[in-house]
N, C-alpha and C positions, 0 to 999 in steps of 0.2 A: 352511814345508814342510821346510829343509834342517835345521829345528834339533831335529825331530823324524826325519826319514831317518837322520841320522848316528848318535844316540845307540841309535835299535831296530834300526837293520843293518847299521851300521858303514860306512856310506857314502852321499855325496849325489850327486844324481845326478850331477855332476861329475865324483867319482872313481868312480864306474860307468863314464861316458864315458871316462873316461884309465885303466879300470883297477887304481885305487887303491886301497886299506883301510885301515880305521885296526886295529893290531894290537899286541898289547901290546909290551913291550922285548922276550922271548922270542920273538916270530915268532909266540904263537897268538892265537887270538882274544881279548881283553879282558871283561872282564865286562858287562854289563849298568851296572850302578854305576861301573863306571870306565869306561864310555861316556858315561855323562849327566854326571860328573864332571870330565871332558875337555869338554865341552861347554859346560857350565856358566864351568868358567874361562875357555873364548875366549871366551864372550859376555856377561862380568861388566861390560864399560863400557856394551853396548847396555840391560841392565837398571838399570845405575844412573841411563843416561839416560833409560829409561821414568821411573823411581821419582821421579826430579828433574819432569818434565812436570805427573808425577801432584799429587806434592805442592808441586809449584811452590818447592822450594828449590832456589837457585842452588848451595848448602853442595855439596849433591848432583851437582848437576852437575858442579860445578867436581873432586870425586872422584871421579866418572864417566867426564870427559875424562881427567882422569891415567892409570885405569885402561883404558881405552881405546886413551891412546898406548904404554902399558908393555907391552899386549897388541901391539902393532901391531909397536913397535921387539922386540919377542921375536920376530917371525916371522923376523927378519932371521937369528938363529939357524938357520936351517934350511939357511941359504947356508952354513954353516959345516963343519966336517970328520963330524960326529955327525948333519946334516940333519937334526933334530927341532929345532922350535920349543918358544917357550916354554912354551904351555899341555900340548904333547908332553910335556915335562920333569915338569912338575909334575903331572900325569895318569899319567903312567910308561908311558905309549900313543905309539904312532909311524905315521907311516902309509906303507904297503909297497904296492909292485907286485905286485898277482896275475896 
């Protein structure tokens, strides 16, 4: 549900509840494509870890978890003076207080 909520409205019910949005570097709303785009790169280790199950390569997995912890250790970025995370960065998408 949330990985379809975020990328068609810009927000999971999470940031409904606190308020939240995800909105481009300019404060407007982001596209459609740079929504699913933003989305897609935070959740590029949970699909490489579907893809490893599927086809039962460990190759997979084992690049799955990296990409996973690279996603994970980039959140940490958000604690920083710029507060976007990694996948923010490379999405060009931020997420703001309405």
């Amino acid at each position: 549900l949330a990985w379809f909520l975020d990328p068609l409205t810009g927000a999971t019910l999470g940031k409904r509840f606190t308020g939240l949005r995800v909105s481009g570097v300019d404060g407007r709303p982001p596209s459609l494509r740079t929504r699913w785009r933003r989305t897609a790169i935070q959740t590029v280790g949970l699909w490489g870890a579907t893809a490893a199950l599927v086809l039962g390569s460990w190759e997979i997995a084992a690049v799955a978890t990296l990409a996973g912890a690279v996603m994970l250790a980039g959140s940490l970025l958000a604690l920083g003076p710029a507060s976007r995370t990694l996948h923010d960065r490379l999405s060009g998408t931020g997420v703001r207080r309405m």
